[in-house]
C-alpha positions as CSV (number, residue, x, y, z in Angstrom):
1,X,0.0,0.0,0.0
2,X,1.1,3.5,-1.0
3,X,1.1,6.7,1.5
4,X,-1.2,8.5,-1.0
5,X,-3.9,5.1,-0.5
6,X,-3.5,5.8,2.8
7,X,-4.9,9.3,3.2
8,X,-7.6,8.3,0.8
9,X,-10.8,8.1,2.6
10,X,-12.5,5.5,0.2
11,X,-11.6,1.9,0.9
12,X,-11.9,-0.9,-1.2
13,X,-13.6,-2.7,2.4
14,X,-17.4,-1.8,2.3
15,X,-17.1,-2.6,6.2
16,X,-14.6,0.0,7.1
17,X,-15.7,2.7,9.5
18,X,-15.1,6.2,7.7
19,X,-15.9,9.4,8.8
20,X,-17.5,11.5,5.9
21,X,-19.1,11.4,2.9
22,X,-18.4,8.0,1.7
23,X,-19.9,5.1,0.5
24,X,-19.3,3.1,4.0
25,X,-20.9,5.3,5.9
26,X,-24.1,5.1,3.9
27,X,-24.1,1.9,4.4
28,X,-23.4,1.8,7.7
29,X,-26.3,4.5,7.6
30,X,-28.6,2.5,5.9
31,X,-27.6,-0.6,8.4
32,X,-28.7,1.6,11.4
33,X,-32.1,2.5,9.8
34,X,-33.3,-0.6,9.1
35,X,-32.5,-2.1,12.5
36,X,-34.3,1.3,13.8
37,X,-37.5,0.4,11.7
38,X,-37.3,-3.6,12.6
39,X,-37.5,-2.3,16.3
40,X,-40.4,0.6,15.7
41,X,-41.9,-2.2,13.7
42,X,-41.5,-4.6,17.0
43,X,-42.7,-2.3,19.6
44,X,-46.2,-2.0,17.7
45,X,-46.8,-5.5,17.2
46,X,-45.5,-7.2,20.7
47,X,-47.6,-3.6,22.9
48,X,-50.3,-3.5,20.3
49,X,-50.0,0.3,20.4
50,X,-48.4,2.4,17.8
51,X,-44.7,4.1,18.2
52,X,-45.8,7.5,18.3
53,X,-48.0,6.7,21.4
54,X,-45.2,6.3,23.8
55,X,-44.2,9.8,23.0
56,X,-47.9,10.8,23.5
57,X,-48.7,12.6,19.9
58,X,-51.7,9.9,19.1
């Protein structure tokens, strides 16, 4: 590996953890929302109420 791949903040690993703009941390963005909507998605069918009741709008 060469210093100037080094400083480059896109990495050929999809997995990699980088700050920024890049296309890992959309994914890793995209990752986090879909475990947020699985557990929104939980909550309402094991309590039988809707998400937005437990923060009292509806």
């Amino acid at each position: 590996m060469t210093s100037s791949s080094k400083s480059s903040p896109v990495s050929d690993d999809r997995n990699d953890w980088v700050w920024g703009f890049t296309p890992q941390s959309e994914i890793w963005n995209g990752r986090f929302a879909m475990i947020g909507f699985v557990s929104v998605v939980l909550v309402e069918v094991f309590s039988g109420q809707g998400f937005l009741h437990y923060w009292g709008i509806l």
